[in-house]
C-alpha positions as YAML, in Angstrom:
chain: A
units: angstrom
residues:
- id: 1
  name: UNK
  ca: [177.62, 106.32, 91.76]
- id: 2
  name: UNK
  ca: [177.60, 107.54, 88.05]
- id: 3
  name: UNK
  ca: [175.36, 110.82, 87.15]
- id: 4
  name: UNK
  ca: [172.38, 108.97, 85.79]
- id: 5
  name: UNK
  ca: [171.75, 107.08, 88.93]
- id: 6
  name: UNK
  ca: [172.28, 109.57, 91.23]
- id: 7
  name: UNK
  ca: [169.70, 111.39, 89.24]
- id: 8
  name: UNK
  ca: [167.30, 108.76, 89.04]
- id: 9
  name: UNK
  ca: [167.14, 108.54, 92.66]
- id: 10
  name: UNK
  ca: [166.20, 112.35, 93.66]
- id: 11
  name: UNK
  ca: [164.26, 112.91, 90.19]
- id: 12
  name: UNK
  ca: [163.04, 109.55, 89.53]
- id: 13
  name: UNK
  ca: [159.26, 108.50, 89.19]
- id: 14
  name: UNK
  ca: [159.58, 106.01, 92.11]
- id: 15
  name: UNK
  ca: [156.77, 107.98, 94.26]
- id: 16
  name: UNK
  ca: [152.97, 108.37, 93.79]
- id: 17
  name: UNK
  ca: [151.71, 112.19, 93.92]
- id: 18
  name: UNK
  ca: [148.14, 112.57, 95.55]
- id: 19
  name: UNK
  ca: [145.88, 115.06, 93.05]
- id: 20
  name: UNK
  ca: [142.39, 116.72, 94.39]
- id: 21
  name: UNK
  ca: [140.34, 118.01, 91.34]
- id: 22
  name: UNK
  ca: [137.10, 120.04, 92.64]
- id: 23
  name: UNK
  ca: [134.76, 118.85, 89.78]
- id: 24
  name: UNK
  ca: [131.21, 120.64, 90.52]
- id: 25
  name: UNK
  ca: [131.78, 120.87, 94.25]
- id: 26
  name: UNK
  ca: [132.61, 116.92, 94.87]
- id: 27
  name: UNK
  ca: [136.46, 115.69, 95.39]
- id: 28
  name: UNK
  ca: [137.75, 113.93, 92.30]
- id: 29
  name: UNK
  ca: [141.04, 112.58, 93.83]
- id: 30
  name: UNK
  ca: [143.26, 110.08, 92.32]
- id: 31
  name: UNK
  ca: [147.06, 109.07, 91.89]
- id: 32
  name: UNK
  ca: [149.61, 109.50, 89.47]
- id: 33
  name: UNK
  ca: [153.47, 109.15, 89.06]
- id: 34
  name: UNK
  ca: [155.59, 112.22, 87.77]
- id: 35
  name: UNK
  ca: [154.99, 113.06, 84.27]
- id: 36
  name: UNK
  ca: [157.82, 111.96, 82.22]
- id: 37
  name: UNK
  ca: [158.73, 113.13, 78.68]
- id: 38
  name: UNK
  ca: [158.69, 110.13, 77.03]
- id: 39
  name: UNK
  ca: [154.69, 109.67, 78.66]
- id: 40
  name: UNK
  ca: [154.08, 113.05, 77.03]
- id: 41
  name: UNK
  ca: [155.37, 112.49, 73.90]
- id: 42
  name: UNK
  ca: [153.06, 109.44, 73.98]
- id: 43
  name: UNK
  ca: [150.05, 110.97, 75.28]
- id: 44
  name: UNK
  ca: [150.18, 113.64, 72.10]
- id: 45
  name: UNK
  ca: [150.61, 110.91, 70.10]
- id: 46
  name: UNK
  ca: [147.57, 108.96, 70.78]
- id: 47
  name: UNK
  ca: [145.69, 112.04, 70.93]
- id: 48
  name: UNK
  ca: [145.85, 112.00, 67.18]
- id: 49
  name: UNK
  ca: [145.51, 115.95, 66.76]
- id: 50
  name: UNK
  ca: [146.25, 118.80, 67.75]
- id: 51
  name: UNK
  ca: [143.40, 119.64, 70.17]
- id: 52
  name: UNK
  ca: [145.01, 120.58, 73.39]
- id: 53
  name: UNK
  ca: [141.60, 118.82, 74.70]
- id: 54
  name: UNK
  ca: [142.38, 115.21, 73.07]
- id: 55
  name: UNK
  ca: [146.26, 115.49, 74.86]
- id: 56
  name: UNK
  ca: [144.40, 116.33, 78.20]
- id: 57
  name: UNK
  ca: [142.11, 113.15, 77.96]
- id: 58
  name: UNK
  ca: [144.88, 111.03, 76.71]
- id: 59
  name: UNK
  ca: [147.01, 112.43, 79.12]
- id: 60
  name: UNK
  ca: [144.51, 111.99, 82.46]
- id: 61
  name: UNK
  ca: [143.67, 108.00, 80.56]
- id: 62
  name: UNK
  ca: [147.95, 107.21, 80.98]
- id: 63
  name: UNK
  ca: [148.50, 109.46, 84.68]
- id: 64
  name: UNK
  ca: [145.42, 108.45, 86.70]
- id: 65
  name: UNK
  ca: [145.70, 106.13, 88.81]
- id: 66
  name: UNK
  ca: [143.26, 104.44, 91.89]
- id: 67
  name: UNK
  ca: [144.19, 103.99, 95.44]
- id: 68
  name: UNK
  ca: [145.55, 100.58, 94.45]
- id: 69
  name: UNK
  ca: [147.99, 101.61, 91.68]
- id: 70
  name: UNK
  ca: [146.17, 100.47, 88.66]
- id: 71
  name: UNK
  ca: [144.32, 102.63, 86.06]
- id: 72
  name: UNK
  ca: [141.44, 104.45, 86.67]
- id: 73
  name: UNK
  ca: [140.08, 104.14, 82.92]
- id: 74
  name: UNK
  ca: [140.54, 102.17, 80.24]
- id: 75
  name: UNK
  ca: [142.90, 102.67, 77.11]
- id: 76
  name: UNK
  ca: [139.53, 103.21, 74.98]
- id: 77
  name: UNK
  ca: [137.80, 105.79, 77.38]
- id: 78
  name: UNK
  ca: [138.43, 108.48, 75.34]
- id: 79
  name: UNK
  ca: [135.78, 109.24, 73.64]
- id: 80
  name: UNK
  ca: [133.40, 108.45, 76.49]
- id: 81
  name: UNK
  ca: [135.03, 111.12, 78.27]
- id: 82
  name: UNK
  ca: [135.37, 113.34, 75.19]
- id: 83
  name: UNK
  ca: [131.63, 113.75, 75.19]
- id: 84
  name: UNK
  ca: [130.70, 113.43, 78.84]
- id: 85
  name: UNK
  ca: [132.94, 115.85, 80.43]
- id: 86
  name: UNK
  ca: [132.66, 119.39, 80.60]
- id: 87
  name: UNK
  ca: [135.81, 121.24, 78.70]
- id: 88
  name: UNK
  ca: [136.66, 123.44, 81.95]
- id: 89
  name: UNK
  ca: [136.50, 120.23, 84.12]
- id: 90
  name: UNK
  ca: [139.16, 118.98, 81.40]
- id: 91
  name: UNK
  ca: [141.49, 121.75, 82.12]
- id: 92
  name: UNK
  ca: [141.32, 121.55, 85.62]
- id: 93
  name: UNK
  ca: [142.30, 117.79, 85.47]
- id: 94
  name: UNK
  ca: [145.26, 118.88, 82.86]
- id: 95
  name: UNK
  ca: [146.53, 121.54, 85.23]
- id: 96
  name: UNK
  ca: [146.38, 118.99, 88.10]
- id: 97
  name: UNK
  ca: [148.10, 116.02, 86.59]
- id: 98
  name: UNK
  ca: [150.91, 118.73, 85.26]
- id: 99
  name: UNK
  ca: [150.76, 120.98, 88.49]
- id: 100
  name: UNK
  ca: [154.20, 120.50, 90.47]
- id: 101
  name: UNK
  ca: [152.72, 118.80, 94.10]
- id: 102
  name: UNK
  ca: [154.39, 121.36, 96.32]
- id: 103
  name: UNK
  ca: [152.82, 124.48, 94.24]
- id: 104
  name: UNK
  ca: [149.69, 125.73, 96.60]
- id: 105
  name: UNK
  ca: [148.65, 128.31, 94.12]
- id: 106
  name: UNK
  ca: [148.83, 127.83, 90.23]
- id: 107
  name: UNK
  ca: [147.91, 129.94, 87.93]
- id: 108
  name: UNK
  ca: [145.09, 129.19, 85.11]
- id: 109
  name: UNK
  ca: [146.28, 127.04, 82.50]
- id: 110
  name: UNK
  ca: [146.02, 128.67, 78.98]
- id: 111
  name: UNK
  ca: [144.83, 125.63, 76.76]
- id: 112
  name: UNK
  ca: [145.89, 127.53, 73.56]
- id: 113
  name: UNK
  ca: [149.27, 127.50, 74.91]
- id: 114
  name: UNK
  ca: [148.55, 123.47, 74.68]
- id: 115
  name: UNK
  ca: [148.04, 123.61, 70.98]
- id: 116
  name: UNK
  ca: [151.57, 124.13, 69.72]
- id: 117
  name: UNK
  ca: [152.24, 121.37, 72.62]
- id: 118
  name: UNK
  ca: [150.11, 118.72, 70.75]
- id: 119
  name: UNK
  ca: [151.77, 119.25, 67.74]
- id: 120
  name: UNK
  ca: [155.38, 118.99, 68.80]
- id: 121
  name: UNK
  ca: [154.78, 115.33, 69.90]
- id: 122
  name: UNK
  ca: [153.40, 114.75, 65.95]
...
């Protein structure tokens, strides 16, 4: 089995992660596969600046998935959820789609730290 393969199957994005968000006391729960680079890269793309904010939404609009597998928004939700979500409910689903699924505790996500992020991906 060459390297790449072998990798592929421990590290690979074959499995679906379970996230919990608690968004004003109520369970926001959906699905997503590992974070890749390459969906990253993308996300800070299509964020189109450098607003650590815009990368979360784009990111959350590419990650979340229902219980069936498919999307949970739509490519052009964006700005709907720009203006109807509250920017520390944005953070908290940021740290959960990046959050590694076996941490229990995290620490809380500096969105500054985001900002040079955003722009990388440019």
């Amino acid at each position: 089995m060459r390297a790449i393969e072998r990798l592929m199957k421990i590290a690979g994005t074959d499995r679906k992660i379970r996230k919990s968000v608690d968004i004003k006391g109520e369970d926001f729960s959906f699905w997503m596969k590992p974070l890749t680079i390459a969906e990253q890269q993308s996300a800070q793309r299509q964020a189109k600046s450098d607003d650590a904010n815009d990368f979360a939404i784009q990111l959350l609009i590419k990650k979340a998935l229902d219980d069936n597998g498919q999307p949970m928004f739509q490519a052009d939700a964006g700005p709907m959820l720009k203006n109807a979500i509250e920017k520390a409910e944005v953070e908290k689903l940021l740290l959960a789609l990046i959050q590694e699924e076996d941490e229990e505790e995290a620490e809380p996500l500096d969105m500054k730290s985001l900002k040079g992020t955003a722009k990388e991906g440019k």
